[in-house]
ROLUM-784222 format. One record per atom (N, C-alpha, C): residue number from 1; atom name; x, y, z. Coordinates in steps of 0.05 Angstrom, whole numbers, plus 5000, padded with zeros to 4 digits. Layout:
ROLUM-784222
<NUM; CA; <X; Y; Z>>
...
This chain:
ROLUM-784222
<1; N; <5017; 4976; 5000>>
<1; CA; <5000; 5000; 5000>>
<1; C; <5017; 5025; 5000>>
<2; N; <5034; 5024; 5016>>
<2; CA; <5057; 5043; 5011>>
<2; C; <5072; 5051; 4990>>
<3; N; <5074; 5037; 4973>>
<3; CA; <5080; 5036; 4947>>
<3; C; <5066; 5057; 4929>>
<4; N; <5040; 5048; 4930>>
<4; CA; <5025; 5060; 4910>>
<4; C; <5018; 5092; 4930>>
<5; N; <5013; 5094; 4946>>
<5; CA; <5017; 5124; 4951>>
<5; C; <5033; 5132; 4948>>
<6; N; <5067; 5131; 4951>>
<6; CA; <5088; 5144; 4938>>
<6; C; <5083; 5152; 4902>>
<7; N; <5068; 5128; 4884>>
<7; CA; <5069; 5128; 4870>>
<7; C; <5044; 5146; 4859>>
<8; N; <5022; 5160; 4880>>
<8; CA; <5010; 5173; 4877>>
<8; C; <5013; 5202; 4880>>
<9; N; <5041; 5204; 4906>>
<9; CA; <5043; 5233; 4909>>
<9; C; <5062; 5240; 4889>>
<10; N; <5080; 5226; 4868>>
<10; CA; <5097; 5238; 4855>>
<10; C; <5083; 5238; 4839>>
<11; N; <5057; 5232; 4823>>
<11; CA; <5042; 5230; 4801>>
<11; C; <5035; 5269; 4808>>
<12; N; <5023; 5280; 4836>>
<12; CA; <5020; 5301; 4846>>
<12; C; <5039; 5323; 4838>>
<13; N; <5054; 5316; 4843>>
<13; CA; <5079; 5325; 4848>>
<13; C; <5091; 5340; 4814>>
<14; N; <5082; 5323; 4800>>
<14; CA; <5088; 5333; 4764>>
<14; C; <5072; 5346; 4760>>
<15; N; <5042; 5335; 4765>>
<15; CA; <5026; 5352; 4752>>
<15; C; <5018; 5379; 4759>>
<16; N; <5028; 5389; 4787>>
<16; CA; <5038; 5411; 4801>>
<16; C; <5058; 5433; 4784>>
<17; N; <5080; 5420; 4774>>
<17; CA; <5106; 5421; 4756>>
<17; C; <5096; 5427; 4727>>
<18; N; <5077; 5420; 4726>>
<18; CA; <5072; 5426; 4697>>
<18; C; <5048; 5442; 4689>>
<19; N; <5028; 5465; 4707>>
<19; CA; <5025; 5484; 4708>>
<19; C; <5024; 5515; 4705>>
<20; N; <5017; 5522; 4690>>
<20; CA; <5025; 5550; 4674>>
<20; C; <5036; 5568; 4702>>
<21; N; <5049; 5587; 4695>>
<21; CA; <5050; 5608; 4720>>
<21; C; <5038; 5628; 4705>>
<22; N; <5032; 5655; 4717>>
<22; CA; <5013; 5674; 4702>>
<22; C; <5029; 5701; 4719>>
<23; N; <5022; 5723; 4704>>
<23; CA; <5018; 5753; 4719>>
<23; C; <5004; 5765; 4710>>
<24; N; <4992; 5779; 4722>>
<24; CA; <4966; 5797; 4723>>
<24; C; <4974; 5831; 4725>>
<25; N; <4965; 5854; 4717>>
<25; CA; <4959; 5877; 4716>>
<25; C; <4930; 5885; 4744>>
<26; N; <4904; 5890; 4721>>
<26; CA; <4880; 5904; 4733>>
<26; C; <4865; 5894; 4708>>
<27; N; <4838; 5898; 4725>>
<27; CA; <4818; 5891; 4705>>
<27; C; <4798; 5917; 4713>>
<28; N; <4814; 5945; 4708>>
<28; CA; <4797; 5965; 4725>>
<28; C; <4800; 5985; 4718>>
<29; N; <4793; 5981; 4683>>
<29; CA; <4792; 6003; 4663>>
<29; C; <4773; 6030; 4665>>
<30; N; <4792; 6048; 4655>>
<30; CA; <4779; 6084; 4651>>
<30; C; <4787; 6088; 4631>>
<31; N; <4794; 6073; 4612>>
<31; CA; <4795; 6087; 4585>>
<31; C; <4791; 6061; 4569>>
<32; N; <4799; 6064; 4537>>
<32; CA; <4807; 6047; 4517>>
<32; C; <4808; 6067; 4493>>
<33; N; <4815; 6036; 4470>>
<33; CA; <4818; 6048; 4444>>
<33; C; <4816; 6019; 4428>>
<34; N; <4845; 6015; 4407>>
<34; CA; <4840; 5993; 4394>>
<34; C; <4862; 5974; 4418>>
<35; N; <4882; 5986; 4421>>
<35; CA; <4907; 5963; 4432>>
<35; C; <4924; 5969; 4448>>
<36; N; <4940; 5959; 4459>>
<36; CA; <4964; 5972; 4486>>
<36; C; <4982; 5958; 4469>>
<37; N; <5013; 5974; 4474>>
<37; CA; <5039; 5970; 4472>>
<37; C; <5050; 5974; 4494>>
<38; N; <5064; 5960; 4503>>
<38; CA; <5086; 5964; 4531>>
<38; C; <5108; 5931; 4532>>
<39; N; <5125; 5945; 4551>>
<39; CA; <5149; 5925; 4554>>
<39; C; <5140; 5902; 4574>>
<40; N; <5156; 5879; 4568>>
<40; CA; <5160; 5853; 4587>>
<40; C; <5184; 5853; 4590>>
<41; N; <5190; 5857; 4624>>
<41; CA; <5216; 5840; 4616>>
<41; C; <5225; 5814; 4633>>
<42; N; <5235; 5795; 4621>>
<42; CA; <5240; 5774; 4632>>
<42; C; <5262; 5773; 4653>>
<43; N; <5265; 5765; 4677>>
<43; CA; <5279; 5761; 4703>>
<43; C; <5290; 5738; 4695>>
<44; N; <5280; 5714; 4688>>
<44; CA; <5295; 5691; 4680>>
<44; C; <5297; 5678; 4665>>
<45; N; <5303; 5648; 4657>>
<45; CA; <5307; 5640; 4629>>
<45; C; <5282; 5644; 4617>>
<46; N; <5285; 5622; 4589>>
<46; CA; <5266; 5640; 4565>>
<46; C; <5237; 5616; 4583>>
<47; N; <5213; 5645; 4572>>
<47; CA; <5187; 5627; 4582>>
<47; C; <5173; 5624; 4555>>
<48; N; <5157; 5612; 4555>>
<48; CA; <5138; 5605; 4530>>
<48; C; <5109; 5612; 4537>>
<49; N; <5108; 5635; 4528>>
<49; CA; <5073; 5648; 4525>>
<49; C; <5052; 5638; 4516>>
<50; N; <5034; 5622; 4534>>
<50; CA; <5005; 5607; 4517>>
<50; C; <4986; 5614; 4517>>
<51; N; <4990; 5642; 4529>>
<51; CA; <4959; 5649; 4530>>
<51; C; <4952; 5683; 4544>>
<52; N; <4929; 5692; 4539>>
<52; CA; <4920; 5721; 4552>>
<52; C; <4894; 5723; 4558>>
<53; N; <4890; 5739; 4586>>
<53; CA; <4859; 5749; 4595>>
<53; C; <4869; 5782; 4582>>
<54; N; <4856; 5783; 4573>>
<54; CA; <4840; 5811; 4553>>
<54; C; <4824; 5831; 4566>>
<55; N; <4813; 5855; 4570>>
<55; CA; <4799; 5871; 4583>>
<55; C; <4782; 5884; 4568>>
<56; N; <4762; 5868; 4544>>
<56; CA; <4749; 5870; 4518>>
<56; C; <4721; 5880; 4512>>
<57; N; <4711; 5900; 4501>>
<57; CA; <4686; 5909; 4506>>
<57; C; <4661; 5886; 4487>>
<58; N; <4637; 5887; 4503>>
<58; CA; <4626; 5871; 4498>>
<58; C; <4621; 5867; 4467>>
<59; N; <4620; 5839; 4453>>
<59; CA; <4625; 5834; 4428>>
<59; C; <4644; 5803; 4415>>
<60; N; <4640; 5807; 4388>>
<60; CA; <4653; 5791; 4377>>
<60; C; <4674; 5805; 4376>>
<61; N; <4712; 5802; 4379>>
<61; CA; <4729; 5818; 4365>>
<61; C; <4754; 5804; 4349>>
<62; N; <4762; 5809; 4327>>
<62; CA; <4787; 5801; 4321>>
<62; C; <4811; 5811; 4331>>
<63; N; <4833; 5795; 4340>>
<63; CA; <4851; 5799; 4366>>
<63; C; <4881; 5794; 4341>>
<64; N; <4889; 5814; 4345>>
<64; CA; <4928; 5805; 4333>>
<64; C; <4941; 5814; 4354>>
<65; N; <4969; 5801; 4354>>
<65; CA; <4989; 5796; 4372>>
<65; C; <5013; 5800; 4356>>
<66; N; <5029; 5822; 4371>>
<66; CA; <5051; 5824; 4358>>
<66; C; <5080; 5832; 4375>>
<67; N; <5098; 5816; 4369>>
<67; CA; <5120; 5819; 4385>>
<67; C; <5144; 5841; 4369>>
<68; N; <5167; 5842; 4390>>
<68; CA; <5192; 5849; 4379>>
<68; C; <5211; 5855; 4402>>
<69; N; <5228; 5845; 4385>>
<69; CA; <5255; 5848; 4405>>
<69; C; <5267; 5871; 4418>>
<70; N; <5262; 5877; 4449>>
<70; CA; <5275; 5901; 4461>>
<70; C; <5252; 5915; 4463>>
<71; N; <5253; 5945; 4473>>
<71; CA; <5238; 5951; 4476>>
<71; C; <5220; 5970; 4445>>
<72; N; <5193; 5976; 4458>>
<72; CA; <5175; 5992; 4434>>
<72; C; <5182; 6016; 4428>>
<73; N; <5193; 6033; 4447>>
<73; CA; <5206; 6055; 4445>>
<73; C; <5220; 6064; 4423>>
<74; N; <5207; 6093; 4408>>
<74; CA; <5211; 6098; 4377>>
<74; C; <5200; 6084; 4356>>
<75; N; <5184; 6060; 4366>>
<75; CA; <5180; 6038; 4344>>
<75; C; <5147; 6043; 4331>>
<76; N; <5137; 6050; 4355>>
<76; CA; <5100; 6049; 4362>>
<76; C; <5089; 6054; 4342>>
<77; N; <5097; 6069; 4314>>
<77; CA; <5088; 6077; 4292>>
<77; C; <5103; 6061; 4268>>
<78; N; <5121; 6045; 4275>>
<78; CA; <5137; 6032; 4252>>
<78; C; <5125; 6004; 4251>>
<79; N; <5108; 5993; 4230>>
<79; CA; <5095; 5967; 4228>>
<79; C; <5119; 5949; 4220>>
<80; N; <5145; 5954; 4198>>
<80; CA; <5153; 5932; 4194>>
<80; C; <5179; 5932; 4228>>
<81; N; <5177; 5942; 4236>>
<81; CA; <5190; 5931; 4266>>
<81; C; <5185; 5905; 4282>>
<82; N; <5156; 5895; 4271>>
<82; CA; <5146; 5880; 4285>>
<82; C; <5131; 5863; 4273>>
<83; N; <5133; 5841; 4289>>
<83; CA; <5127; 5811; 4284>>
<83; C; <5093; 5802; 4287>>
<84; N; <5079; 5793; 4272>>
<84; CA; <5050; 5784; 4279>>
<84; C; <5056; 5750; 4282>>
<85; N; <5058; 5757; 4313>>
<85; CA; <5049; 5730; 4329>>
<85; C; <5022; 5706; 4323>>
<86; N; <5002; 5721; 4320>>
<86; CA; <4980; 5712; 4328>>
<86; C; <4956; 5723; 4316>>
<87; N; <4930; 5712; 4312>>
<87; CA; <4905; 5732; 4297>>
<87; C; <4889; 5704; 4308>>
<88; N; <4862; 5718; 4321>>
<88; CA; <4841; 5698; 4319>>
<88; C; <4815; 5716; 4329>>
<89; N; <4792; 5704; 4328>>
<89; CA; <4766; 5716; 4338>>
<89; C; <4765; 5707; 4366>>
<90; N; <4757; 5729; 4376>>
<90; CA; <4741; 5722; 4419>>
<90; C; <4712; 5738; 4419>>
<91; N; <4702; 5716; 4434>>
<91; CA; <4683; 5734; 4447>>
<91; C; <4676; 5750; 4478>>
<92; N; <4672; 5766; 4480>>
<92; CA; <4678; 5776; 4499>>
<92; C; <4668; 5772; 4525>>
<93; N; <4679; 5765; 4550>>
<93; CA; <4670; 5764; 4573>>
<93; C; <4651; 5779; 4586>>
<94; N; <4659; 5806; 4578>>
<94; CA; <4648; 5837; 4585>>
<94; C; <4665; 5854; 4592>>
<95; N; <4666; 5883; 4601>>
<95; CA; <4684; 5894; 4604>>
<95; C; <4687; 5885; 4632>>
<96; N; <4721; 5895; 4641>>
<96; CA; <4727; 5882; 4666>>
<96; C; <4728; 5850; 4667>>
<97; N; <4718; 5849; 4658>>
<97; CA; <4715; 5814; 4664>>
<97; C; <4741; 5801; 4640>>
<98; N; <4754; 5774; 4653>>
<98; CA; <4774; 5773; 4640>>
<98; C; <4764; 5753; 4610>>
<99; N; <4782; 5761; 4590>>
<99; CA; <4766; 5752; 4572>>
<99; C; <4795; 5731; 4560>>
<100; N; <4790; 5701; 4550>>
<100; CA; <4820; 5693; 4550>>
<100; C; <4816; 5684; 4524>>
<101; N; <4850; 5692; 4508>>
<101; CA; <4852; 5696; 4478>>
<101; C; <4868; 5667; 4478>>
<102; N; <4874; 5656; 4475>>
<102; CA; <4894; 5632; 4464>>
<102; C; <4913; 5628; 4441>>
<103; N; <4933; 5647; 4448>>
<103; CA; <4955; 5659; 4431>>
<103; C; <4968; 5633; 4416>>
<104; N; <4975; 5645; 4398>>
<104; CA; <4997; 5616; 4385>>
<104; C; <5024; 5622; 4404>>
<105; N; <5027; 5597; 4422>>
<105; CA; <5059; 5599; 4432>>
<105; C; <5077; 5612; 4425>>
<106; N; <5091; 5617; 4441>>
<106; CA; <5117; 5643; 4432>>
<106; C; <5132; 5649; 4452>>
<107; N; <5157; 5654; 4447>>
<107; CA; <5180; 5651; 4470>>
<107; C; <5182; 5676; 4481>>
<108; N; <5189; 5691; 4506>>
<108; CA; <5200; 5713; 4513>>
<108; C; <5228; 5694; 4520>>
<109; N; <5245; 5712; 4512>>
<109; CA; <5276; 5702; 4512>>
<109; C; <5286; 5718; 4539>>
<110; N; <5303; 5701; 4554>>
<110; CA; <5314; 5704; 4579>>
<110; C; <5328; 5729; 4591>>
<111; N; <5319; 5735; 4605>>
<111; CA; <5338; 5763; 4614>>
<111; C; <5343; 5777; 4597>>
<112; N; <5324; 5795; 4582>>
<112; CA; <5312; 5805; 4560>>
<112; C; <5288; 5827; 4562>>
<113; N; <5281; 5840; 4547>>
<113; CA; <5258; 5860; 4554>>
<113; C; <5247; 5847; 4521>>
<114; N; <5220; 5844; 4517>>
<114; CA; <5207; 5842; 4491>>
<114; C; <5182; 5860; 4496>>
<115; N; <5173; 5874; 4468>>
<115; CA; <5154; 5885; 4472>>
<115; C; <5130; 5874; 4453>>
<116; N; <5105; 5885; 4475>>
<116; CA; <5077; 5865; 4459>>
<116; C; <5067; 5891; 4454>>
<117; N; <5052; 5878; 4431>>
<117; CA; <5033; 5902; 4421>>
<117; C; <5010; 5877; 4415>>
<118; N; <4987; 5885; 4436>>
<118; CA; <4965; 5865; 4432>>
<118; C; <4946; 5891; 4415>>
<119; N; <4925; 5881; 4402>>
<119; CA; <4901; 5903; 4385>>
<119; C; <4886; 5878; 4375>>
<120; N; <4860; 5897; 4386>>
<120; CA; <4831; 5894; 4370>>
<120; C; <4827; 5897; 4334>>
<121; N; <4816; 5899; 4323>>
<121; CA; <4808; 5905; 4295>>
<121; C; <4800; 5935; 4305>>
<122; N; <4774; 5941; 4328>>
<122; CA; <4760; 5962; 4331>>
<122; C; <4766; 5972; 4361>>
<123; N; <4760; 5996; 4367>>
<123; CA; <4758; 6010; 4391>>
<123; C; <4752; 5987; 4412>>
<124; N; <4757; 5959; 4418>>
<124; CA; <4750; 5944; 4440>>
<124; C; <4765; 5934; 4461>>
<125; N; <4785; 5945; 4458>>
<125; CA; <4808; 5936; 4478>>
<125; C; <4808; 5955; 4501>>
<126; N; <4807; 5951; 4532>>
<126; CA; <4793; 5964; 4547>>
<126; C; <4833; 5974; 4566>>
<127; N; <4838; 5995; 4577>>
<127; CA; <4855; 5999; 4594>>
<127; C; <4851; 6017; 4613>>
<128; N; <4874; 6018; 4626>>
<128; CA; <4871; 6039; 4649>>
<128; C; <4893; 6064; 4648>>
<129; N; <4896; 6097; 4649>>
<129; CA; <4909; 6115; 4650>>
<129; C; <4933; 6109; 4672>>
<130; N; <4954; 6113; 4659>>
<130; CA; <4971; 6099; 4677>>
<130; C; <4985; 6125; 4685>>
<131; N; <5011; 6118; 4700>>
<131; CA; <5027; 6145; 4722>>
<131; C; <5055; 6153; 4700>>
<132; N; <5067; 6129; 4694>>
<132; CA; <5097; 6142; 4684>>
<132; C; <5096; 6123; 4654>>
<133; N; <5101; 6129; 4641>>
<133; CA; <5109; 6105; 4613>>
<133; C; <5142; 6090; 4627>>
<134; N; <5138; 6064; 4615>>
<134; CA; <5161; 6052; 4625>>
<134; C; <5169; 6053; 4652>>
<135; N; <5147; 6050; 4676>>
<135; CA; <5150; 6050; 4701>>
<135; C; <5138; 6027; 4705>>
<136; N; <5153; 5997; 4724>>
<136; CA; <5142; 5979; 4730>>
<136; C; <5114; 5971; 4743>>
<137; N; <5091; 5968; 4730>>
<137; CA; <5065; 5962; 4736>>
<137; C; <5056; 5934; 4759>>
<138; N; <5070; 5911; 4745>>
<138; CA; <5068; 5883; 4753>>
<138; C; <5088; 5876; 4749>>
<139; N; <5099; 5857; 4786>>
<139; CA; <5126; 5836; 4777>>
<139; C; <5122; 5815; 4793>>
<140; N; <5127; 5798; 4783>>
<140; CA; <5113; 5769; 4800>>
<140; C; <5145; 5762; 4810>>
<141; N; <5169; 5766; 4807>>
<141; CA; <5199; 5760; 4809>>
<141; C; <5211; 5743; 4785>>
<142; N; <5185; 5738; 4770>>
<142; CA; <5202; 5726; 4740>>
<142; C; <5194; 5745; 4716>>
<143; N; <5175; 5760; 4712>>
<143; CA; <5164; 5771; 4686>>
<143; C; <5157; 5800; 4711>>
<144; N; <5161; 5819; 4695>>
<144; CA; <5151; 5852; 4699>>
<144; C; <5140; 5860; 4675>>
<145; N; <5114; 5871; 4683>>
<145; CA; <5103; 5884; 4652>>
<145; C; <5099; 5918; 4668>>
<146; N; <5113; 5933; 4638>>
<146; CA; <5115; 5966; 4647>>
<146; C; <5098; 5975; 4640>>
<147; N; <5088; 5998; 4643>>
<147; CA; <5072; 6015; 4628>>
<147; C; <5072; 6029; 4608>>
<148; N; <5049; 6020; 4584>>
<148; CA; <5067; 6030; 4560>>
<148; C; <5044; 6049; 4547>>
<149; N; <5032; 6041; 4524>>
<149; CA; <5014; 6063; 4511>>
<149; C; <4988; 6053; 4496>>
<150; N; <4975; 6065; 4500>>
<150; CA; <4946; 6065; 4489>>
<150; C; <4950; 6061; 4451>>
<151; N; <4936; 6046; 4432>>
<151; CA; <4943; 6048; 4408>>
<151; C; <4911; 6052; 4390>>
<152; N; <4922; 6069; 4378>>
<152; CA; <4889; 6069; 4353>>
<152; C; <4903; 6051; 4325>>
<153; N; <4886; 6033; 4312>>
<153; CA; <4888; 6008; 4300>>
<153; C; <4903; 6025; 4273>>
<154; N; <4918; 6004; 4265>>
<154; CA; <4936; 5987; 4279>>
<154; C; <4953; 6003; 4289>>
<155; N; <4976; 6010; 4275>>
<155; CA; <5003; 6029; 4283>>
<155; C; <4996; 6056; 4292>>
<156; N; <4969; 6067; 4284>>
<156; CA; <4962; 6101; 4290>>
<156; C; <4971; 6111; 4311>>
<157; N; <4951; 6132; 4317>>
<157; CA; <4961; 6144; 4341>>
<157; C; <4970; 6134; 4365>>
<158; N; <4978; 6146; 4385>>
<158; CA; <4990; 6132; 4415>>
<158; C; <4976; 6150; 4425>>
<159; N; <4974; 6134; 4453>>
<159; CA; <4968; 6152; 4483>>
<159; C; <4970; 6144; 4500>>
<160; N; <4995; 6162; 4520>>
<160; CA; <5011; 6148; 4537>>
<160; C; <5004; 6177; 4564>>
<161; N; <5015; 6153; 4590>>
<161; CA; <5021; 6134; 4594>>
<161; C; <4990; 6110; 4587>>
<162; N; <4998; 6094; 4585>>
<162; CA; <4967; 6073; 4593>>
<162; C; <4980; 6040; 4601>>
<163; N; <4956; 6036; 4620>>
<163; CA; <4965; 6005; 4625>>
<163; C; <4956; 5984; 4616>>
<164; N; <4966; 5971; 4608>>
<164; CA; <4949; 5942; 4597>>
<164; C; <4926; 5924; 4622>>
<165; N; <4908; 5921; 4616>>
<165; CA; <4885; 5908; 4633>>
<165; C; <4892; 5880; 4625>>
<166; N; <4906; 5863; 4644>>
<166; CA; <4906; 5838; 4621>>
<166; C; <4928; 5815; 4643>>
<167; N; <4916; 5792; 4633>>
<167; CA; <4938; 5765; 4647>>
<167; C; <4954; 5752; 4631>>
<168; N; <4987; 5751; 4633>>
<168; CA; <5000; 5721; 4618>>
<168; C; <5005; 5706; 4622>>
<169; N; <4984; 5679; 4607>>
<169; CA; <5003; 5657; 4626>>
<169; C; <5023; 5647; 4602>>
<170; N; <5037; 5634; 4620>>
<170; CA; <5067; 5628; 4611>>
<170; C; <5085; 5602; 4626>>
<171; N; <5096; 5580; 4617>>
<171; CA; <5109; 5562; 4627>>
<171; C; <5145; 5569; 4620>>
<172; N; <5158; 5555; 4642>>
<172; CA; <5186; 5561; 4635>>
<172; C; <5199; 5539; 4615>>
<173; N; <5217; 5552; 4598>>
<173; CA; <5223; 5548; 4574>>
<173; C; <5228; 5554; 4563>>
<174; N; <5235; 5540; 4533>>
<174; CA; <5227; 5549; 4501>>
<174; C; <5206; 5529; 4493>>
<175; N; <5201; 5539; 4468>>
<175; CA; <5177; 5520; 4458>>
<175; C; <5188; 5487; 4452>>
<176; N; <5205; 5484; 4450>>
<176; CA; <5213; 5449; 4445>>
<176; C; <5210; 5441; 4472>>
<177; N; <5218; 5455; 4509>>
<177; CA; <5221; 5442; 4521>>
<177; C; <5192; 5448; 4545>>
<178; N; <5161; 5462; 4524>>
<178; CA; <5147; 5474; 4543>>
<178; C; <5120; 5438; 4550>>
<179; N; <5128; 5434; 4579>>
<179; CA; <5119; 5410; 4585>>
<179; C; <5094; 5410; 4571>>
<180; N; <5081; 5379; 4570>>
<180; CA; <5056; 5368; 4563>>
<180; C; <5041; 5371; 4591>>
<181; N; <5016; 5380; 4579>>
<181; CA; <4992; 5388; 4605>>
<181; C; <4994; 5366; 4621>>
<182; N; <4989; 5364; 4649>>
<182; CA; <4988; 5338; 4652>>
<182; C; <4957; 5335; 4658>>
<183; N; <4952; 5312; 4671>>
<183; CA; <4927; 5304; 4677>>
<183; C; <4920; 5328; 4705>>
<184; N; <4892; 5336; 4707>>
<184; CA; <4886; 5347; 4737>>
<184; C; <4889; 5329; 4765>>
<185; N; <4907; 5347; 4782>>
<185; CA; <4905; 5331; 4804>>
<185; C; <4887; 5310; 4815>>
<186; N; <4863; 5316; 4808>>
<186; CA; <4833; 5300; 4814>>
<186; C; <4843; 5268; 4803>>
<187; N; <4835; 5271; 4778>>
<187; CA; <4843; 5252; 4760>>
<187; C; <4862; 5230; 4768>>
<188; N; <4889; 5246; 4779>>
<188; CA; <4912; 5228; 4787>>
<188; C; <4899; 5218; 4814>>
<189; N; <4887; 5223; 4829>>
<189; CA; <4882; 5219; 4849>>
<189; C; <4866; 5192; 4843>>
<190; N; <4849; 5199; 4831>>
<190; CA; <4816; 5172; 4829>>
<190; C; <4843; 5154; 4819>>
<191; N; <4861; 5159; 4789>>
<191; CA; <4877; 5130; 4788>>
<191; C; <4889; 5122; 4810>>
<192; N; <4903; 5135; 4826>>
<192; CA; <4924; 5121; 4841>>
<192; C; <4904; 5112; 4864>>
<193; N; <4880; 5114; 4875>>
<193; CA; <4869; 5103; 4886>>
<193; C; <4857; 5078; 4876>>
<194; N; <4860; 5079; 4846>>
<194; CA; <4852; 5054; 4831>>
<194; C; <4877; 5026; 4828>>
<195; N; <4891; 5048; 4831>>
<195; CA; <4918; 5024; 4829>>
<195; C; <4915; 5005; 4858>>
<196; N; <4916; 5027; 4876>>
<196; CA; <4918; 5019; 4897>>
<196; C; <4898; 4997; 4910>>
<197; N; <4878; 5013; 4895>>
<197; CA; <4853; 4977; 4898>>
<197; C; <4858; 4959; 4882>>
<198; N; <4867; 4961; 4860>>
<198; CA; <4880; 4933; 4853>>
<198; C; <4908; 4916; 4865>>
<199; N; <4918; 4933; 4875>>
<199; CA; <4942; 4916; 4887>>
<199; C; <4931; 4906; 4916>>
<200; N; <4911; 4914; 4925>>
<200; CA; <4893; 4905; 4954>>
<200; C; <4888; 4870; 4942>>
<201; N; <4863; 4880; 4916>>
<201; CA; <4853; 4855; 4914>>
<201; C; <4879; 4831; 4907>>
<202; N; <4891; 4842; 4880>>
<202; CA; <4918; 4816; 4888>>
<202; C; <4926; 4805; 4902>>
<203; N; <4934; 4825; 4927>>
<203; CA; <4944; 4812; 4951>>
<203; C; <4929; 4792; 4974>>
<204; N; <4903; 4802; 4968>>
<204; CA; <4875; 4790; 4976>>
<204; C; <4877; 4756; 4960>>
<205; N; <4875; 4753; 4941>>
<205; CA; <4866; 4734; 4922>>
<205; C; <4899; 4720; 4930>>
């Protein structure tokens, strides 16, 4: 019997390990437009980005994702600077309420600053008036996201400071080494209690 509970808490134990980590901003918008630009910067090795809560006004919206190396600064108006990550349709949670986009994977590279430029198609991307541009907003001790700027679609105007309303989750890595989901704790649990009744009855019989 001892057996198979060891073999149940390390089953715990991974699927613990293989859990996105996330950081968060606010979901406690006074303004918007189409999109926010601002800095990430990474504290440690490279993580692999799978995903975002959004701060989206009510609706259907089309969502692009766009990276680049270093920071946005000088760039905010220059389209070929930057990389399109990502494009898909969401619907929206409501405003405030987090709304989650499911980005195509993508690395932030290690001890590094990259900058995101997330945008709507239309005026639906919801933020908050922020204090300093490029003043640390959120730092969990691995990822800091700064404060960057408000965007009218796509590259247009700016308006700064503004904060992004919004969550990333993210596992540590690159994309070749970003673990397989594992099963929910629950799950591991009912098996290893299943194992465990079978090795009862064997020993029984």
């Amino acid at each position: 019997m001892k057996k198979w509970i060891g073999v149940v808490a390390s089953l715990l134990m991974v699927a613990g390990q293989a859990q996105a980590s996330l950081i968060s901003t606010t979901f406690s918008s006074n303004n918007g437009q189409a999109g926010n630009m601002f800095d990430v910067i990474n504290l440690i090795g490279d993580v692999t980005v799978t995903g975002f809560d959004l701060n989206l006004d009510d609706g259907t919206h089309t969502i692009e994702v766009y990276t680049k190396s270093g920071s946005y600064s000088g760039f905010d108006t220059t389209p070929g600077a930057w990389s399109l990550i990502s494009t898909g349709s969401v619907v929206s949670s409501g405003v405030n309420v987090a709304t989650f986009f499911d980005v195509t994977d993508f690395v932030l590279s290690g001890f590094a600053t990259t900058a995101l430029y997330i945008t709507a198609d239309s005026t639906a991307m919801n933020y908050t008036n922020g204090s300093s541009e490029g003043s640390v907003y959120a730092d969990n001790g691995e990822l800091q996201i700064l404060e960057g700027l408000g965007k009218a679609y796509s590259f247009d105007s700016s308006f700064s400071p503004r904060v992004w309303n919004g969550t990333i989750y993210y596992q540590e890595g690159g994309l070749s080494s970003t673990p397989t989901p594992a099963p929910a704790p629950a799950t591991l649990l009912l098996l290893g209690l299943g194992l465990a009744g079978i090795a009862s009855v064997k020993k029984r019989k």
